[in-house]
C-alpha positions as semicolon CSV with decimal commas, in nm:
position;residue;x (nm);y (nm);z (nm)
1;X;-4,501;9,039;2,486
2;X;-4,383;8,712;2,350
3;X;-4,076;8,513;2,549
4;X;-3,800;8,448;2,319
5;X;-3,808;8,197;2,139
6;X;-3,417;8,129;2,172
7;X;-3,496;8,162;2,571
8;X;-3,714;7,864;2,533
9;X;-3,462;7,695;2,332
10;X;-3,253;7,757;2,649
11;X;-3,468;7,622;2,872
12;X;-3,520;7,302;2,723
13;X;-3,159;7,226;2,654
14;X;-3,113;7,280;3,044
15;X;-3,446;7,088;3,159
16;X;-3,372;6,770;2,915
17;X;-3,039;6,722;3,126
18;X;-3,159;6,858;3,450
19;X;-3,228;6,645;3,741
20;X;-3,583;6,759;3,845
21;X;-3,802;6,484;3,894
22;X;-4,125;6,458;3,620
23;X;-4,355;6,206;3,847
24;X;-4,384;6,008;3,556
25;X;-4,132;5,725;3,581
26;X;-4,098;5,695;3,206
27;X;-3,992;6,017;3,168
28;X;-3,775;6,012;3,467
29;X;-3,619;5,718;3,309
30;X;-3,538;5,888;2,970
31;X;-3,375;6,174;3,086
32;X;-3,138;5,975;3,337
33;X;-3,092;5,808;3,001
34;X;-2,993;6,077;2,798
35;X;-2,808;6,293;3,073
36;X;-2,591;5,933;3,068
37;X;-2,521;5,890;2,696
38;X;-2,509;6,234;2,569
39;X;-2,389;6,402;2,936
40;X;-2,467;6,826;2,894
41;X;-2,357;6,797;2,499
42;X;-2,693;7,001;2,393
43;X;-2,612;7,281;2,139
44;X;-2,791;7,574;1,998
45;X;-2,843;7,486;1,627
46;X;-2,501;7,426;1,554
47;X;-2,277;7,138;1,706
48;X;-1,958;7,214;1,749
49;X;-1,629;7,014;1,593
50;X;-1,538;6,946;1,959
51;X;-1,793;6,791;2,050
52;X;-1,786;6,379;2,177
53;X;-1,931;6,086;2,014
54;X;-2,293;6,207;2,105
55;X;-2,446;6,543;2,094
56;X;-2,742;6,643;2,060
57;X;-2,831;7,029;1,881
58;X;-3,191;7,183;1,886
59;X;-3,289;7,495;1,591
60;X;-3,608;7,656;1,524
61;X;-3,751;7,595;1,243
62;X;-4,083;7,759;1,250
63;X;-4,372;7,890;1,435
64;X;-4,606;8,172;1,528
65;X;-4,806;8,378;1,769
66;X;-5,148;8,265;1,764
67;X;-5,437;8,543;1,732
68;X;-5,796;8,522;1,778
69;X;-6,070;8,816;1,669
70;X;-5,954;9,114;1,847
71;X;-5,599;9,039;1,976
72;X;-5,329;8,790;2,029
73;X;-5,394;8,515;2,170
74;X;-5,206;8,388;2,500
75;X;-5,017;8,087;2,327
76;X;-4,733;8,054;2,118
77;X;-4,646;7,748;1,847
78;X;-4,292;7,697;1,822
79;X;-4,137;7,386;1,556
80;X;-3,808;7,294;1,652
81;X;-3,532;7,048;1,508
82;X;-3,401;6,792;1,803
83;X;-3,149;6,698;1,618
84;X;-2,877;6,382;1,768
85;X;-2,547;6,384;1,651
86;X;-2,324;6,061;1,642
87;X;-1,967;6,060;1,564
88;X;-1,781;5,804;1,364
89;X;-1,478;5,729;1,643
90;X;-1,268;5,436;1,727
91;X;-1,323;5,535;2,097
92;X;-1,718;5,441;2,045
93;X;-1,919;5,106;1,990
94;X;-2,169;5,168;1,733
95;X;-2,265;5,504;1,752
96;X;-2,545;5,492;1,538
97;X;-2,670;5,296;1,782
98;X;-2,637;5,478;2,078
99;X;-2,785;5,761;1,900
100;X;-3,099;5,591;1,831
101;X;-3,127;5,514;2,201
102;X;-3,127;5,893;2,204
103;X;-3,372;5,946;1,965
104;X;-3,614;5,678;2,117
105;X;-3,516;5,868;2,449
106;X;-3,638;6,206;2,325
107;X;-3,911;6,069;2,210
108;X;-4,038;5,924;2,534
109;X;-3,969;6,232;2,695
110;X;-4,095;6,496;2,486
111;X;-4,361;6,326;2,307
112;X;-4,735;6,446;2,452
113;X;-4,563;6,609;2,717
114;X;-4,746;6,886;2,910
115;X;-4,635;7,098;3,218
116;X;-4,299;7,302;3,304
117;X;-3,976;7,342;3,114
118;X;-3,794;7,550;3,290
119;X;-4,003;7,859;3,372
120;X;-4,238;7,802;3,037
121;X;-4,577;7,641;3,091
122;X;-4,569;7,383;2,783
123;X;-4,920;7,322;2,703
124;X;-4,857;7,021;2,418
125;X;-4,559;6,884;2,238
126;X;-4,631;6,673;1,928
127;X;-4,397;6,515;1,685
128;X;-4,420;6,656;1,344
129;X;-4,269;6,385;1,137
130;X;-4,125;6,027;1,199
131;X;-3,717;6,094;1,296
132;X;-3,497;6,133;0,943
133;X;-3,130;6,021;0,901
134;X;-2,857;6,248;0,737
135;X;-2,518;6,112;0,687
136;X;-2,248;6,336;0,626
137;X;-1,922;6,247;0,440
138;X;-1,612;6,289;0,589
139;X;-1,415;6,612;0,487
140;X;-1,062;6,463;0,542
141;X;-0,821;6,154;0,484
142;X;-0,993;6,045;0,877
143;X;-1,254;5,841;0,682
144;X;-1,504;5,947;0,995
145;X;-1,863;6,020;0,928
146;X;-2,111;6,181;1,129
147;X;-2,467;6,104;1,140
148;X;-2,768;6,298;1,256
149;X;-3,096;6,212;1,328
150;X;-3,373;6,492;1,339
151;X;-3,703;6,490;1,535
152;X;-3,901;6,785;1,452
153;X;-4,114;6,897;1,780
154;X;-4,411;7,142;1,808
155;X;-4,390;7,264;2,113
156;X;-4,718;7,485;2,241
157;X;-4,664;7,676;2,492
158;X;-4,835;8,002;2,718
159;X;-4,674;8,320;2,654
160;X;-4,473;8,518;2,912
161;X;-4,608;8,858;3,029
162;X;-4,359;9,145;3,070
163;X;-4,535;9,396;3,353
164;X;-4,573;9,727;3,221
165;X;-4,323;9,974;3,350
């Protein structure tokens, strides 16, 4: 039986801003990064309107249960969208900029990563394309944009056995 993929979802929003220790101090370093500029702002696909200056919003976009000759096979290739949200405010300097840091950040950490998220046993992450930038107009008389940039991750990962009851 194949784990959710909106579990794993889960459990990387929690591990990027978790406090567990990766022994590798550039990875240690981005996540105290991120856990500082974007705090636990990490969405499932959609970011909210209430949201602060930074945010950061993660969506499947693809994947699929890998199969050899007579079965499935034991792992699983998920493609998601890590996608950081900046907010045109008066209250921030240069968000753009501080979502870049984020970006850069998430790359560090998830880039060629292998080991634990949460309870998952990650067995690769790769990026899929170089980050893309999407500005989006503002909808009112504010005159505030937001921008987003979007990493898109393949994430390979074992799959999670369900005993038999």
């Amino acid at each position: 039986m194949v784990a959710s993929p909106v579990i794993f979802e889960q459990e990387l929003a929690a591990w990027i801003v978790s406090t567990t220790a990766l022994s590798d101090a550039t990875r240690d370093d981005a996540k105290e990064q991120i856990r500082i500029l974007v705090g636990g702002a990490i969405y499932n696909a959609r970011r909210p309107r209430s949201t602060g200056p930074l945010a950061i919003t993660i969506e499947r976009i693809g994947g699929e249960p890998n199969y050899h000759l007579t079965n499935q096979a034991t792992t699983v290739s998920l493609i998601l969208d890590v996608s950081v949200w900046a907010k045109d405010t008066q209250q921030t300097k240069s968000p753009t900029l501080q979502a870049l840091k984020v970006v850069d950040y998430l790359r560090r950490l998830l880039s060629a990563y292998r080991g634990s998220i949460g309870n998952v046993t990650v067995l690769q992450v790769e990026i899929e394309n170089e980050p893309f930038e999407d500005a989006i107009e503002p909808r009112d008389a504010s005159d505030k944009w937001l921008f987003r940039y979007v990493i898109p991750f393949q994430f390979w990962y074992q799959l999670a056995t369900i005993p038999a009851v």
